[in-house]
LUMTIPA-502259 format. One line per 5 residues: their letters; for each residue x, y, z of N, C-alpha, C, CB. Coordinates in pm, whole numbers, plus 32768, in hexadecimal, padded with zeros to 4 digits. Atoms other than C-alpha are relative to their C-alpha. Glycine has a CB too. Layout:
BEGIN
A) X/Y/Z/X/Y/Z/X/Y/Z/X/Y/Z  ... $
This chain:
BEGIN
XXXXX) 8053/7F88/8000/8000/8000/8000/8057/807E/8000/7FA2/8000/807A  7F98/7F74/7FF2/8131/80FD/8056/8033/8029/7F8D/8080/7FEF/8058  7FBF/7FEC/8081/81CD/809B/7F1F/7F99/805B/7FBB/8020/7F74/7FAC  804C/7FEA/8049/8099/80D9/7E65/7FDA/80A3/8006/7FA3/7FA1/8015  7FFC/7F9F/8001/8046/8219/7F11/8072/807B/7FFC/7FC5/7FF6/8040 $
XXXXX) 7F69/7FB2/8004/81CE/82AE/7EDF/7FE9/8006/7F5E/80AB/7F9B/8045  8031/8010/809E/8186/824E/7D5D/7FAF/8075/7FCF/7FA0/7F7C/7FEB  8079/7F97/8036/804A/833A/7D4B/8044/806F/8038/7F50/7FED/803D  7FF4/7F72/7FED/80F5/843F/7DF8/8064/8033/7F97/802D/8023/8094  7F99/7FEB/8068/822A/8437/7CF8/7FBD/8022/7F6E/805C/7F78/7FF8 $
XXXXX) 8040/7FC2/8072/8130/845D/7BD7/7F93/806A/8006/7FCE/7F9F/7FBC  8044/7FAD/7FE6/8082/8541/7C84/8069/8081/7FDA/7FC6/7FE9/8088  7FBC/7F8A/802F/8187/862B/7C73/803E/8016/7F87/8054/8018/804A  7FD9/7FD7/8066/81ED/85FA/7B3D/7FAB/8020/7F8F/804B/7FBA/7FE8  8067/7F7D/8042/80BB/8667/7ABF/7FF1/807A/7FEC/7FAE/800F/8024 $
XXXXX) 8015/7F67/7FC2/80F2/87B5/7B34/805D/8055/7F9A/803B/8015/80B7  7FC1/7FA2/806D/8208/87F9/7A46/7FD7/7FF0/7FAD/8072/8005/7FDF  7FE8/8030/8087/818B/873F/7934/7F58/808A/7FC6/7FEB/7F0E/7FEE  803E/7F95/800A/804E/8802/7961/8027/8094/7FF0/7FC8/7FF4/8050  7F94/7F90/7FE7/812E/894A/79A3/800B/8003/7F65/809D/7FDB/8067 $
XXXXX) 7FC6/8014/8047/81C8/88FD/7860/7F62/801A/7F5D/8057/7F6D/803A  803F/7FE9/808A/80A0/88D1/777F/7FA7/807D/8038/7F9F/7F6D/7FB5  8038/7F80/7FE4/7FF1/8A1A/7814/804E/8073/7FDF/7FE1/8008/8081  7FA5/7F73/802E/8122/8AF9/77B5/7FE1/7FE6/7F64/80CC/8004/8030  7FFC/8010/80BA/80F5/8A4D/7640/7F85/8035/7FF8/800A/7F54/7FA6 $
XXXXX) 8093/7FD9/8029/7F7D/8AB8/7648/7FFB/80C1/800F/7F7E/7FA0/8085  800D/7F6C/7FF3/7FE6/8C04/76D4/8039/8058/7F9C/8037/8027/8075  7F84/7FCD/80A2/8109/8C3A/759D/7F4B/7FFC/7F86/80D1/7F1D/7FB4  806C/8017/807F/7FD6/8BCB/74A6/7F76/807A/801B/7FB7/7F39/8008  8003/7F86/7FF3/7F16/8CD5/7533/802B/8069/7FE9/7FFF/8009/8034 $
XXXXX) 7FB2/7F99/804E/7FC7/8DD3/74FF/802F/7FF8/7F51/807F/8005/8053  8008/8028/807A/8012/8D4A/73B2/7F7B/8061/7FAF/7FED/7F5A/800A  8093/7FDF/8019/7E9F/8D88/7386/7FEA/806A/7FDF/7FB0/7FF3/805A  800F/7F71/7FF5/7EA2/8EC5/73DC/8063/8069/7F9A/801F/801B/8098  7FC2/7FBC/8069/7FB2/8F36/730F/7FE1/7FB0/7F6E/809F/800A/8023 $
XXXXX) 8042/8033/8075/7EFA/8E8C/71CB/7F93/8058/7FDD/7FCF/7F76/8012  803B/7FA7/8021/7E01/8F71/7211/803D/805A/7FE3/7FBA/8016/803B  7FFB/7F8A/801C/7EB1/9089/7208/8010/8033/7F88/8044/8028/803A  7FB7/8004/80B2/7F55/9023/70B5/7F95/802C/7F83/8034/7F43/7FCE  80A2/8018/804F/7DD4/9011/703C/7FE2/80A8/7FF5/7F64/7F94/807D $
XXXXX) 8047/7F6B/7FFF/7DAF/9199/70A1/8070/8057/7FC0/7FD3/8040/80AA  7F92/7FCC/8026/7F0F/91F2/6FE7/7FD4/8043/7F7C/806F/7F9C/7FF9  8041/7FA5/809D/7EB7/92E8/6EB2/806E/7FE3/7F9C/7FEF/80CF/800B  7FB5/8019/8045/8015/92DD/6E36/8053/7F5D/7FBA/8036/804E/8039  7FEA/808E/802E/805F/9182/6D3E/808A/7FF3/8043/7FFE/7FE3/7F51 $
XXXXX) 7F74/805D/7FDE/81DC/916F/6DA5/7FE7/7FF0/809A/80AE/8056/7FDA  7FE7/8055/7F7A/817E/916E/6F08/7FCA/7F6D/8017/7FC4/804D/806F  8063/80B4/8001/8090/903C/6EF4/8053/7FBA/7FE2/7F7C/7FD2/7F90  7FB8/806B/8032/818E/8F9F/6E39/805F/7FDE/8067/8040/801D/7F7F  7F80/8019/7F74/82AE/8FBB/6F64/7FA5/7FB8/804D/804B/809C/8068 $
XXXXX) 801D/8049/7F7B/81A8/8F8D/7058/7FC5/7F67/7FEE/7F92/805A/8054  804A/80B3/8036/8113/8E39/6FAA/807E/7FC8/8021/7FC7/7FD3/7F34  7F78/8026/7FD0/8279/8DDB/6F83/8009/7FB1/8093/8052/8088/8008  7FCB/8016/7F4F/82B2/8DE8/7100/7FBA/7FB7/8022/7FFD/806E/8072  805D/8056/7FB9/8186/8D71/716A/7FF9/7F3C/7FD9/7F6A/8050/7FD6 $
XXXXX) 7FFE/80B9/8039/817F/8C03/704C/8071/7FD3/805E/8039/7FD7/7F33  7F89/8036/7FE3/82D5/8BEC/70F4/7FF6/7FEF/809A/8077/8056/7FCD  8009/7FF8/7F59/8276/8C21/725A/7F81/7F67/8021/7FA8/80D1/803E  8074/8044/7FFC/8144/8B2F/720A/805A/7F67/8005/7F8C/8027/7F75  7FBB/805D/800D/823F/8A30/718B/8065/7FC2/808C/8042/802E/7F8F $
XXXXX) 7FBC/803F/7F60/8305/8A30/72EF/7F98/7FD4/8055/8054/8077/8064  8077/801C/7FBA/81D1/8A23/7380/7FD4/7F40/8011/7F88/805E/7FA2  7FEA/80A3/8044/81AA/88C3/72DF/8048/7F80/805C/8070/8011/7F73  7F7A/8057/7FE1/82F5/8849/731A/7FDF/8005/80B8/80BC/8061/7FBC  8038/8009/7F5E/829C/88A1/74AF/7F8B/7FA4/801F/7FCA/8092/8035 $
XXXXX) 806F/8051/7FC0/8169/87F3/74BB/8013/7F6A/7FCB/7F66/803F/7FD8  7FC7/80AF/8020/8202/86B6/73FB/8077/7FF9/8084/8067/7FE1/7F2F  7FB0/8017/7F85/82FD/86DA/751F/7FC8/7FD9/8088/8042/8070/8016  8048/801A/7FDE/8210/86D5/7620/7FB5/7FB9/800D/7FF5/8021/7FF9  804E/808A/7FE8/813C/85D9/75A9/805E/7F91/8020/7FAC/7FD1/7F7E $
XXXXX) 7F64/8076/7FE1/8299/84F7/759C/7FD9/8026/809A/80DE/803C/7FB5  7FEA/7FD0/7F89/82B3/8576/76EC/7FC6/7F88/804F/7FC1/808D/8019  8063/8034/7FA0/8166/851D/775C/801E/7F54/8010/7F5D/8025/7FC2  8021/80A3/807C/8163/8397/7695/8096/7FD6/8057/800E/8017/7EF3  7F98/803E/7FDD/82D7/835D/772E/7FF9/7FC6/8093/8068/8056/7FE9 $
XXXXX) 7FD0/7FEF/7F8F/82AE/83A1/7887/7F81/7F77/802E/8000/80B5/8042  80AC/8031/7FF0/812B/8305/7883/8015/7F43/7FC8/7F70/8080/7F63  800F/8068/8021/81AB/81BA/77CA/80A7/7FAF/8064/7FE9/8008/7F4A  7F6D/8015/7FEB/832B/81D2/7865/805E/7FBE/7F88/800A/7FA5/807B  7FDA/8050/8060/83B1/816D/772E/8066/80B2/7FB2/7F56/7F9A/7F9D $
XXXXX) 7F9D/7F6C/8028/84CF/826C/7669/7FC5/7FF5/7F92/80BA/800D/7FF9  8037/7FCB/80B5/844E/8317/7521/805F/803C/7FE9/7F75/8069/7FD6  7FA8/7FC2/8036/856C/8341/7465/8021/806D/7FB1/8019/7FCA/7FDF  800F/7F7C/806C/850E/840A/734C/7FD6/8081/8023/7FA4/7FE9/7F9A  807F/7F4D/7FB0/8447/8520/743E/807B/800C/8063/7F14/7FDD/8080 $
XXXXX) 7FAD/7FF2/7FCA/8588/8509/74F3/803B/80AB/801F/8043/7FA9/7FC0  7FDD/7F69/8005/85FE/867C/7479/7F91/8057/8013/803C/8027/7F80  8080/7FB0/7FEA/84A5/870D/748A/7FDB/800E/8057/7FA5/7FEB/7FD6  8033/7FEF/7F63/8448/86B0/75DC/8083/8049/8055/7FD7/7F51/804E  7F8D/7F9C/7FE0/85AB/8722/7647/7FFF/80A6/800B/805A/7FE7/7F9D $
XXXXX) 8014/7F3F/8032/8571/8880/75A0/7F89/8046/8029/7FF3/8022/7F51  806E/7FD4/7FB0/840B/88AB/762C/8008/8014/806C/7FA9/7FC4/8001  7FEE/800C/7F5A/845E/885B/7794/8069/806D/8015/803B/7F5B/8040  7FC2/7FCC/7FD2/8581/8921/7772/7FBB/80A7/7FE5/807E/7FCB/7FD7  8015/7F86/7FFE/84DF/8A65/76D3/7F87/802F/802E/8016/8028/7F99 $
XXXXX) 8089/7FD9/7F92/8371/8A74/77A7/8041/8009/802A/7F8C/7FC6/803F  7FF7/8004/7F71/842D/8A1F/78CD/7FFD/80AF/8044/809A/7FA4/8023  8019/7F9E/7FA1/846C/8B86/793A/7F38/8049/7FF2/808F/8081/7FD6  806B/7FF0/801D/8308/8BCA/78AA/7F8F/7FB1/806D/8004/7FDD/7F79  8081/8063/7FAB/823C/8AB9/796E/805C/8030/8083/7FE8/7F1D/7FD9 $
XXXXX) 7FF7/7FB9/7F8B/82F0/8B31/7AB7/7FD5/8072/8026/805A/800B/8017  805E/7F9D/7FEA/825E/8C7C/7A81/7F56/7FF2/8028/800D/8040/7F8C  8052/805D/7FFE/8122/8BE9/7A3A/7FD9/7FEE/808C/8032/7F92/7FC4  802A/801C/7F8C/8126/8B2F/7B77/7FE7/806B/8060/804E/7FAF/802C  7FF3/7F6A/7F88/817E/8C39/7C4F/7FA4/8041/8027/8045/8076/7FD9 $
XXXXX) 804F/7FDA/8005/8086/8CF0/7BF4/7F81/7FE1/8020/8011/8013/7FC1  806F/803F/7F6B/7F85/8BCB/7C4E/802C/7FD1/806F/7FA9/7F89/7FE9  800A/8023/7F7D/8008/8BD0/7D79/806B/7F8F/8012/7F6E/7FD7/8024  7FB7/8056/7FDC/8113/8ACC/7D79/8069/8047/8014/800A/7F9C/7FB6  7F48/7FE0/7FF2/8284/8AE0/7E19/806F/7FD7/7FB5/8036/7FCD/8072 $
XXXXX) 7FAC/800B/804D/837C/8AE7/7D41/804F/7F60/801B/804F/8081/800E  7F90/80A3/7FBC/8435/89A5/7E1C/7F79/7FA7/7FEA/8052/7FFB/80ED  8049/8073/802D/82DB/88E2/7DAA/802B/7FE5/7F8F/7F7C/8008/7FFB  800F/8040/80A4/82FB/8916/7C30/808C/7FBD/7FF6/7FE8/8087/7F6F  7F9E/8017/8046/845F/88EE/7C11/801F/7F57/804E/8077/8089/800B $
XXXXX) 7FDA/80A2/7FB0/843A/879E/7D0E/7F97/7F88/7F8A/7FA6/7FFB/80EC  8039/8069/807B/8345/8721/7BE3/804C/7FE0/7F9D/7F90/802F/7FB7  7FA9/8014/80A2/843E/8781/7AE2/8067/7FA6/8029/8054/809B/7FB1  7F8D/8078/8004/8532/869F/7B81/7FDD/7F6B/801D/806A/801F/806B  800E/804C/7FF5/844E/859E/7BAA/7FE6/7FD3/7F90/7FD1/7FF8/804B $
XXXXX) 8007/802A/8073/83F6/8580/7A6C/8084/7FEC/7FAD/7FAD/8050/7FCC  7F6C/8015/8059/856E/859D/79E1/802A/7F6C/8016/808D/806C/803C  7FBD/8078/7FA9/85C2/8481/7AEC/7F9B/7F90/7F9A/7FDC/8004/80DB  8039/804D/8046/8498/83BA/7A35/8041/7FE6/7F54/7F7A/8036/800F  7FE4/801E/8071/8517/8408/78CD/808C/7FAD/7FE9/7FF6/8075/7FC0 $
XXXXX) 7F88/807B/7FD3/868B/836F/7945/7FD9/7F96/8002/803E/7FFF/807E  801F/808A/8017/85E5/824C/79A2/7FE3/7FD6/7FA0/7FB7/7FD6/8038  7FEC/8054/805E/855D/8206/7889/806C/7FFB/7F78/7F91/7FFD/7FDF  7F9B/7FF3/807A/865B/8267/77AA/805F/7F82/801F/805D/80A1/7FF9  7FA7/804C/7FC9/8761/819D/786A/7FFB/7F90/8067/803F/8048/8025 $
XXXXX) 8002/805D/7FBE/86C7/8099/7900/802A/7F7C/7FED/7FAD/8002/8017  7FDC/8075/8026/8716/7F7A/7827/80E0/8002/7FFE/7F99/7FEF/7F51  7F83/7FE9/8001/8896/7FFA/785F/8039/7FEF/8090/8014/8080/7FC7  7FE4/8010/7F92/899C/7FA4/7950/8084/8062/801D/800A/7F72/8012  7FBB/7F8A/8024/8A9F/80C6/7992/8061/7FE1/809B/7F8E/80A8/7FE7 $
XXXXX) 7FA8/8056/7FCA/8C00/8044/7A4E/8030/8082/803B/805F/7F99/7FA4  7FF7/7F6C/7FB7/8C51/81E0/7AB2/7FD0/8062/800A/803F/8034/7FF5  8071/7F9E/7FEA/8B51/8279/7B76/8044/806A/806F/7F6A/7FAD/803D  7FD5/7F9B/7F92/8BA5/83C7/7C53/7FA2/8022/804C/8034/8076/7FD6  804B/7FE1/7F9F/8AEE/8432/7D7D/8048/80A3/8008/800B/7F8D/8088 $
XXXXX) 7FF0/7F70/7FB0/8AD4/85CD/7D97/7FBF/802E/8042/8009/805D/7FCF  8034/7FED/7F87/8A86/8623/7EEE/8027/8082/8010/8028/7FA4/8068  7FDF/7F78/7FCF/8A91/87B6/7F3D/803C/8006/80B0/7F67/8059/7FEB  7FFA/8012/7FA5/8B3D/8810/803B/7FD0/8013/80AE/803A/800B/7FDA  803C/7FAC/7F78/8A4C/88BA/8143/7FC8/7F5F/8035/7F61/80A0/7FDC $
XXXXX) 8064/8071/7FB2/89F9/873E/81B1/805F/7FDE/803F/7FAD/7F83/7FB9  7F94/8020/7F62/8B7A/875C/8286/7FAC/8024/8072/80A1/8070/8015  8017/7FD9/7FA4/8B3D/87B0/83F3/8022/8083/7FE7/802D/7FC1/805C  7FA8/7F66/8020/8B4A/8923/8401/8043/8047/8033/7FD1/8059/7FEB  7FCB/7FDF/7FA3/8BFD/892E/84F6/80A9/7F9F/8004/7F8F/7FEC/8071 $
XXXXX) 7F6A/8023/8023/8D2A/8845/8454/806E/803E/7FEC/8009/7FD1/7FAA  7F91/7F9F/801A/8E87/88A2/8434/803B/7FE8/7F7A/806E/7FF7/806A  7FE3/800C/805B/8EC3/87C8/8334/7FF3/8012/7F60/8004/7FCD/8020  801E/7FBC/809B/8EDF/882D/81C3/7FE9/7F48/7F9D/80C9/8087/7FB4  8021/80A3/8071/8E35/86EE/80DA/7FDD/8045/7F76/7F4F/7F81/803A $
XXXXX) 802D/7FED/80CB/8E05/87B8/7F8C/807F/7FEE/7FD4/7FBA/80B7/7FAD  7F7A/7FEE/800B/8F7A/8797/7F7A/8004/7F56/7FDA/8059/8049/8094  7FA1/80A3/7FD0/8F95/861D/7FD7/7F69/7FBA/8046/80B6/801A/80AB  804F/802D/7F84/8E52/856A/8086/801D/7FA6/8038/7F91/7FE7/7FF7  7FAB/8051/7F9A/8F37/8484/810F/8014/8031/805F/8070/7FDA/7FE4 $
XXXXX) 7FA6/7FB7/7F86/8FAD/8591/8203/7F5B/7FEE/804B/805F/80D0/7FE1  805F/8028/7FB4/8E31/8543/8296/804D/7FA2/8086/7F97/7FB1/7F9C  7FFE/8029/7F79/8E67/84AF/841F/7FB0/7FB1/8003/7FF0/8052/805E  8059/8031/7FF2/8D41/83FE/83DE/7FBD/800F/808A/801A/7F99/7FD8  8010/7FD3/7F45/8CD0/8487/854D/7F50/7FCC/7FF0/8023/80F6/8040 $
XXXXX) 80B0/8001/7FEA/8B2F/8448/84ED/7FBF/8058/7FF3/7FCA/7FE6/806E  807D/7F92/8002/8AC4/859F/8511/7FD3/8024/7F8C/801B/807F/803B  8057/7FC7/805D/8A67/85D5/83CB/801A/7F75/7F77/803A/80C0/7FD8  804A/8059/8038/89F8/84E2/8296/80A5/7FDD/7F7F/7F46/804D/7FC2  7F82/8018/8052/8B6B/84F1/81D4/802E/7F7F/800A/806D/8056/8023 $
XXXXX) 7FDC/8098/7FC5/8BEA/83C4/82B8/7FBB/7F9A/7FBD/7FDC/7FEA/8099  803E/8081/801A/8AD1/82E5/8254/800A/8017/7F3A/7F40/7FF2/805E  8010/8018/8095/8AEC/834B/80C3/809F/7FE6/7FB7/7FAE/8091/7FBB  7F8F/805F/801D/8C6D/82FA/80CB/7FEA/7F81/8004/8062/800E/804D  8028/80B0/7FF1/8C14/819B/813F/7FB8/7FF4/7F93/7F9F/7FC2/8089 $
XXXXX) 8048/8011/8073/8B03/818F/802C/8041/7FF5/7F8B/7FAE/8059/7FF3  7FA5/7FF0/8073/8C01/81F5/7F2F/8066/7F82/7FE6/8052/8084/8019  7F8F/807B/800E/8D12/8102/7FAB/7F8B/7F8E/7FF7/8082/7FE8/809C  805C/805C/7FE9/8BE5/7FED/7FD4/7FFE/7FCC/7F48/7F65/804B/8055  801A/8003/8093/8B69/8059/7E5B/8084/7FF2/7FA0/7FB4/8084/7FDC $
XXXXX) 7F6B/7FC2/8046/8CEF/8092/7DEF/7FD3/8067/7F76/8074/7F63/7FBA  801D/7F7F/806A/8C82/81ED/7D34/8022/8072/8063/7F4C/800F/7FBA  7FCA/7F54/8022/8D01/8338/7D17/7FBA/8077/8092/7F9A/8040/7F32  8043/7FC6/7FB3/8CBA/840B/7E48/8003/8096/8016/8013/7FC7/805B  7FC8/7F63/7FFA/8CD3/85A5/7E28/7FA9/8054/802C/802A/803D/7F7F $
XXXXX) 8079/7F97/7FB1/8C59/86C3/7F10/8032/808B/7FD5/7FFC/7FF7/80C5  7FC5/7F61/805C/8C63/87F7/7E3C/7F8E/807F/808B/7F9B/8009/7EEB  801F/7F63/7FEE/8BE5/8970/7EA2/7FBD/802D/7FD4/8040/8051/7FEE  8051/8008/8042/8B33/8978/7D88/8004/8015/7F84/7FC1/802D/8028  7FFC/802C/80DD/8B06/8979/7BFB/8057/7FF4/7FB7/7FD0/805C/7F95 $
XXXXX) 7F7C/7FF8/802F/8C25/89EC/7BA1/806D/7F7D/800D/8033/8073/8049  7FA7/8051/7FDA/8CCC/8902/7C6E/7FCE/7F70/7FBC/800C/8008/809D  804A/809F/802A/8BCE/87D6/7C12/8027/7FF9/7F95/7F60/7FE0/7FFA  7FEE/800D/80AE/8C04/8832/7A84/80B0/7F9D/8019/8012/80E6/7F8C  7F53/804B/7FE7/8DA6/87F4/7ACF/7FF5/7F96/803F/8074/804F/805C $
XXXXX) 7FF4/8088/7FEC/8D69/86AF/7B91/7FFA/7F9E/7FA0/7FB2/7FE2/804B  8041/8040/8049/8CAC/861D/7A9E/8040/800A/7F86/7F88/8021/8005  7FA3/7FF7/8074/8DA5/8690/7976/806B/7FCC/802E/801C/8083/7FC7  7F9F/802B/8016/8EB7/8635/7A20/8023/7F85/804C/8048/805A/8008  8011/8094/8006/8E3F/84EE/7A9A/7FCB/7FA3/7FBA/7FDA/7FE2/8046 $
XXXXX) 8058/801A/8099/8D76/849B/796E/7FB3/7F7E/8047/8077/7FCE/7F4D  805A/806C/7FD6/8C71/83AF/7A2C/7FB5/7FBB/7F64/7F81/804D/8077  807E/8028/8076/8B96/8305/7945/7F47/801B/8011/800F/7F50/7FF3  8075/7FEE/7FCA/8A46/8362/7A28/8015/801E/807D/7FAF/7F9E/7FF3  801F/7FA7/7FA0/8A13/844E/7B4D/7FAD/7FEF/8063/7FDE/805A/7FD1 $
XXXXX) 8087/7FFB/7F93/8960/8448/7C8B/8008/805C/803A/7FE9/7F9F/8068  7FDD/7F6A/7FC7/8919/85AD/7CDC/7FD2/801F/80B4/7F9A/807A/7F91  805E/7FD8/7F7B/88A7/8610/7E56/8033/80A4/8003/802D/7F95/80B0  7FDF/7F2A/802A/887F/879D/7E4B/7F5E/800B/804F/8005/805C/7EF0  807F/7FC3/8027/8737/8897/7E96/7FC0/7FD9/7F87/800F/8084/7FF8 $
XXXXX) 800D/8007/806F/8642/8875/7D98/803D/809C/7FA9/7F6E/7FD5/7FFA  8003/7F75/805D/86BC/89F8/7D1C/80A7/7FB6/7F9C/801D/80D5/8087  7F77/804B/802D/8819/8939/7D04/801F/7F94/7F86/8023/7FB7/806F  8024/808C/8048/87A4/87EF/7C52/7FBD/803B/7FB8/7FBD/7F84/8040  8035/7FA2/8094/86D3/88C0/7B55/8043/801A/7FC4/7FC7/8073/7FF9 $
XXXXX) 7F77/8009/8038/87FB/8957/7B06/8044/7FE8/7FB4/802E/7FE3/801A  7F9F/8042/8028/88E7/887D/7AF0/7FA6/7F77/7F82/8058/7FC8/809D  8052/804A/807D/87D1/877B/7A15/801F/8062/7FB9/7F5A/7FDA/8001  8009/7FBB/8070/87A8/887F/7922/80A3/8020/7FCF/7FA1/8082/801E  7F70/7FF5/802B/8911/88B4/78FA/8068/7F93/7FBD/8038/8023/806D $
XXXXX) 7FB8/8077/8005/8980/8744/78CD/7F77/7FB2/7F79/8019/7FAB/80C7  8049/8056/8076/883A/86EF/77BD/8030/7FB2/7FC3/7FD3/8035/7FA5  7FA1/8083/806D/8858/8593/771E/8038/7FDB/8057/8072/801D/7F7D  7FBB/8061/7FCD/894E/852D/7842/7FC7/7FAE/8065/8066/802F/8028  8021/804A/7FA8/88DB/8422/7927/8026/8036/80AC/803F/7F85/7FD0 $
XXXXX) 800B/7FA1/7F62/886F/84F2/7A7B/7F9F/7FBE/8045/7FCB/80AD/7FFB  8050/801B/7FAF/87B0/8449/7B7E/7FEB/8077/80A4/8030/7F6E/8011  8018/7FC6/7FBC/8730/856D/7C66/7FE2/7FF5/8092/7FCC/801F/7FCC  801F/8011/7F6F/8723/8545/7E09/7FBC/807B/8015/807D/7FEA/8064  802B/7F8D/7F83/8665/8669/7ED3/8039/7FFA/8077/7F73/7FFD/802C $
XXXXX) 8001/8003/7F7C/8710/8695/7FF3/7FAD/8052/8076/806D/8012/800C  8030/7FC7/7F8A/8693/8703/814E/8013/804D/8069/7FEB/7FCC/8027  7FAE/7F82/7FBE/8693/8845/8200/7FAC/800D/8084/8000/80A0/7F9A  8033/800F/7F86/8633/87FF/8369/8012/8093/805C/804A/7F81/803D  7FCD/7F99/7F92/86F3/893E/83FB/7FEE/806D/7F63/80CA/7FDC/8068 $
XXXXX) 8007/7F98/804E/86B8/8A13/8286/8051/7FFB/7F88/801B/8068/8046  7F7B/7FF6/8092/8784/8A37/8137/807C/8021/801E/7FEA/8075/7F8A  7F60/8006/7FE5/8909/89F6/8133/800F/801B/8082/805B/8066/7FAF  7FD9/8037/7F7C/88FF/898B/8297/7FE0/7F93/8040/7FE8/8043/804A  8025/807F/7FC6/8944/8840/8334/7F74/7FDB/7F9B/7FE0/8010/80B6 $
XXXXX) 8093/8089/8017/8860/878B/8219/802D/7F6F/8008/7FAF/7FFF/7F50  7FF7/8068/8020/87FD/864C/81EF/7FB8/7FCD/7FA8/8000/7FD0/804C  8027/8053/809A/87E1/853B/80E2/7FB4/7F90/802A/808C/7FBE/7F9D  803C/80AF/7FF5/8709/83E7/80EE/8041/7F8D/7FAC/7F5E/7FF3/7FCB  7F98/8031/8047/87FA/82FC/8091/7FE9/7F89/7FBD/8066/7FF4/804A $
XXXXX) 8019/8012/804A/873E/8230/804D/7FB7/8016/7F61/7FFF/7FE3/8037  803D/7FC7/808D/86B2/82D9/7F13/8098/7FF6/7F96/7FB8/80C9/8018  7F80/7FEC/8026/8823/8301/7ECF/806E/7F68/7FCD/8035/804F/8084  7FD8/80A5/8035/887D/8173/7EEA/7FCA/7FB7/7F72/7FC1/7F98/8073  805C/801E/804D/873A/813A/7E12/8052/8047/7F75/7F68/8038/8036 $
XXXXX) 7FCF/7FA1/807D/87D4/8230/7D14/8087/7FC9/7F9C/8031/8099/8049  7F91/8050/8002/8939/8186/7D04/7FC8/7F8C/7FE8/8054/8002/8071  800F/80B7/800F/8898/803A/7CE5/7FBF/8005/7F51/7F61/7FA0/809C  800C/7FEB/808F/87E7/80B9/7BC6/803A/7FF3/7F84/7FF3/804B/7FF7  7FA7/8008/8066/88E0/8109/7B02/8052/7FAD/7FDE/8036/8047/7FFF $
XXXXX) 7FB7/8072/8007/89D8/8002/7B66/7FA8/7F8E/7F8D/8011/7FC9/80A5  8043/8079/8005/88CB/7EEA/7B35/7F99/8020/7F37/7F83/7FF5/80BE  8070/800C/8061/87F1/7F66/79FB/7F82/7FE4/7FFC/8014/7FC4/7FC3  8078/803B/7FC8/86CB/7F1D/7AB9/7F87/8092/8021/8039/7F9F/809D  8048/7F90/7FC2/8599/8023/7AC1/7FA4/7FCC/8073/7FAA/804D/7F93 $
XXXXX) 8050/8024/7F85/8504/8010/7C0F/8016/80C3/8046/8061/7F52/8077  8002/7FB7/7F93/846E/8136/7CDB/800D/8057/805E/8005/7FF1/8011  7FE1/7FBC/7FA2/84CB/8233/7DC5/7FC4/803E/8053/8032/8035/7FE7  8067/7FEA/7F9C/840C/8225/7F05/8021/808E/802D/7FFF/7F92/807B  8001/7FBC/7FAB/83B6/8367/7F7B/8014/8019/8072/7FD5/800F/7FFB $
């Protein structure tokens, strides 16, 4: 029953972008609309002609977005990868996105909902892209506000120099790492994550960040194999968080194994 109801809540939220997503395309086609009329009230022939122009051509992206979208919908809804809608759904998600966050906002949603849909849905399109795959160098990027904040030691340098002392969730994701034998790096942030990841060249990622972080950094890495964590801010943002590790084991097993299974809420 837990399973079942963790399931509905994961497509619950990823309704929210996908909805999000096709409400900014209805809101572009609108406007569309509106500037078609205006073309209609233009006296002079060469303007009609520019503004037709613009508009067949604006009509034509229009298209290409809602064939992205429907991929979207059809991928996530069957879990299965659509290859050919591959670039379309890519290019939709990426150019609403700041659009459907407005959007939300506006009805009333928090920005840390939509962008926790948009990474649930990314985390879904990984799976199925890469589920039938088994991937031999996976990295774990863990930010570093999940040290104690009150450590002396420096781990973006080295996370070996960790004490493993308990107080904060580093200790137990070294062990995980040595357990999983993968890649373990506690960056600062983007900058730093981009250079890990270039100059360890993983083959697939396990991010733990904010969602403002993991938005981000997804959109920056498109196409590469990103499995998204949320971590947890018990005391507030970039202090003492924490991760659920297991979400984080589940994630690593993933990729290792080629196996789609799940990620209990």
């Amino acid at each position: 029953m837990m399973i079942q109801i963790n399931n509905e809540e994961k497509r619950a939220k990823k309704r929210i972008f996908v909805g999000l997503l096709a409400g900014s395309l209805l809101l572009l086609v609108l406007i569309v609309f509106f500037a078609w009329c205006l073309v209609s009230w233009q006296v002079f022939f060469l303007n009609k002609i520019v503004l037709t122009v613009i508009i067949a051509a604006a009509i034509i992206f229009f298209i290409l977005m809602s064939v992205g979208i429907l991929g979207l919908i059809w991928s996530l809804w069957r879990s299965k990868e659509l290859v050919p809608l591959q670039t379309f759904m890519h290019t939709a998600t990426s150019f609403l996105f700041p659009i459907a966050l407005r959007i939300g906002k506006f009805l009333g949603m928090s920005e840390e909902k939509i962008k926790n849909s948009y990474i649930q849905v990314s985390n879904q399109l990984v799976r199925t892209k890469t589920k039938l795959k088994a991937y031999k160098k996976v990295m774990v990027l863990a930010p570093h506000c999940l040290q104690w904040i009150h450590c002396p030691h420096k781990i973006t340098i080295d996370v070996y120099n960790c004490k493993r002392c308990g107080h904060c969730p580093i200790s137990d994701l070294i062990a995980l790492s040595e357990e999983k034998a993968v890649n373990l790096e506690v960056v600062t942030g983007g900058t730093l994550a981009r250079k890990a990841i270039k100059e360890k060249r993983p083959q697939a990622v396990v991010a733990i960040a904010c969602e403002r972080d993991l938005t981000s950094g997804i959109q920056d890495v498109v196409g590469f194999p990103v499995i998204g964590v949320v971590n947890e801010r018990p005391e507030g943002p970039c202090a003492n968080t924490r991760v659920n590790l297991d979400k984080v084991k589940e994630a690593i097993e993933f990729f290792q194994q080629g196996i789609a299974e799940e990620i209990m809420s």
